[in-house]
N, C-alpha and C positions, 0 to 999 in steps of 0.2 A: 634456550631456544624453546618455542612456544608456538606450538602446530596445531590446529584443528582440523578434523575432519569429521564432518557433520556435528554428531554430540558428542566424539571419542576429543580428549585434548591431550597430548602426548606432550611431556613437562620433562626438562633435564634439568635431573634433579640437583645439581651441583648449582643452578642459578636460581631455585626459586629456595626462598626459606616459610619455614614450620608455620608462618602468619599469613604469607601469602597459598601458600595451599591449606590452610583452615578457610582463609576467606573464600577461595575459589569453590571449595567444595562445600559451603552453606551455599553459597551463591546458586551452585548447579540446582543444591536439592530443594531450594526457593523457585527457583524460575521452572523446575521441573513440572510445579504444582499449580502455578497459573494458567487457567486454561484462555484459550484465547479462542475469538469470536468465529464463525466460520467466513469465507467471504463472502461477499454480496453478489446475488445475483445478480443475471443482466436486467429484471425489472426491477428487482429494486434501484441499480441504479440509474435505468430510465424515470422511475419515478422519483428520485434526487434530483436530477439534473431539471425534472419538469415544476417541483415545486420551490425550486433554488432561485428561478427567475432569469437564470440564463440565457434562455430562449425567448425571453419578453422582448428583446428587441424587433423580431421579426413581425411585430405589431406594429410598428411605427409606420406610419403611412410613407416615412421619406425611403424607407426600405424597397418599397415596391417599385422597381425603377425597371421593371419590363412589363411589356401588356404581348396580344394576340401580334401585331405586329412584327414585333422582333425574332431573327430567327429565321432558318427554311422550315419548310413545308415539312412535315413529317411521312 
């Protein structure tokens, strides 16, 4: 049986053999050491999504399909 919780992994030891926990525990002390990026804030990912071209559509003239017209009075 093979339980994680968080980075503890609690292993019964009658199923794992002497290969698989050598490889687990390089594994652990590898992945330990890779640091990973922070995440992205919210402008940077505004600023993703604005030069990704995502929002190029809303330029298209057939997009603008309401004027002053449509709508009540505010």
């Amino acid at each position: 049986m093979n339980t994680d919780v968080g980075q503890i992994t609690f292993l019964d030891s009658a199923s794992v053999t002497k290969a698989e926990l050598e490889t687990l525990t390089f594994y652990r002390a590898v992945s330990a050491r890779i640091p990973t990026p922070p995440d992205a804030t919210t402008l940077d990912q505004m600023n993703i999504v604005e030069v990704s071209g995502a929002l190029d559509f809303w330029n298209d003239p057939q997009e603008d399909v309401y004027d002053e017209t449509d709508g009540d009075a505010v």
